[in-house]
N, C-alpha and C positions, 0 to 999 in steps of 0.2 A: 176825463182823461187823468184830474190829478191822481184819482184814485186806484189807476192801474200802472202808473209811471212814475218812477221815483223823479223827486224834484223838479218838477211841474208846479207851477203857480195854482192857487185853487180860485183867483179870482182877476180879474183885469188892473187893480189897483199892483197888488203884488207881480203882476208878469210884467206892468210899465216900470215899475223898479227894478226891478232884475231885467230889464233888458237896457234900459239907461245907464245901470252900472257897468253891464255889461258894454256897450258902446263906448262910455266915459274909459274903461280901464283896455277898451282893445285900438283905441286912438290916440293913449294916452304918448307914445312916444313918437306923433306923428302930426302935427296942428294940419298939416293941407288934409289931411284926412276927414276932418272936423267941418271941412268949408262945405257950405253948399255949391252945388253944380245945377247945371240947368236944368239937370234930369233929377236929381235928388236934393233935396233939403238937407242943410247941414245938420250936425249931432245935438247942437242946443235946439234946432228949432225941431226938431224930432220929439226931443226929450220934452220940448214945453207943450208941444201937442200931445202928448200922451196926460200930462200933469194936468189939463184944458180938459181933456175927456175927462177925467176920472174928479177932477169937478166938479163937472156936467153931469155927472151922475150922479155925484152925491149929494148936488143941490134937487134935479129931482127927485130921489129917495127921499127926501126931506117932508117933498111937498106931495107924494103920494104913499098910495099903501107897494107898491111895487117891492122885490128884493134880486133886483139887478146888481147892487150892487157886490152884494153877497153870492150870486148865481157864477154856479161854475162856467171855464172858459168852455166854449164848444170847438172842436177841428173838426 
């Protein structure tokens, strides 16, 4: 997809940032925005779940031959 769509993430690391900045700067003028609900997890624990994968990935890339973390996104 990156490669037919301008500004498209080409990996999962890059699309959790860009979409945590994106959350950070579209709640920015709004804190209840921010809060978890009972249906949805708040903006920090979104964003630390994303930070938690992309961890998890790069700790197993570490420890095999795998290139996940480098593998483009799929839709």
């Amino acid at each position: 997809m990156a490669d037919t769509v301008e500004d498209v993430p080409n990996c999962y690391r890059d699309a959790a940032g860009a979409l945590s900045d994106a959350l950070l700067r579209i709640t920015a003028e709004s804190p209840s925005a921010r809060k978890a609900s009972w249906l949805h997890p708040g903006v920090s624990q979104r964003i630390t779940n994303m930070k938690q994968h992309t961890t998890e990935q790069h700790s197993y890339i570490e420890n095999s031959t795998s290139t996940a973390e480098t593998a483009p996104l799929l839709h």
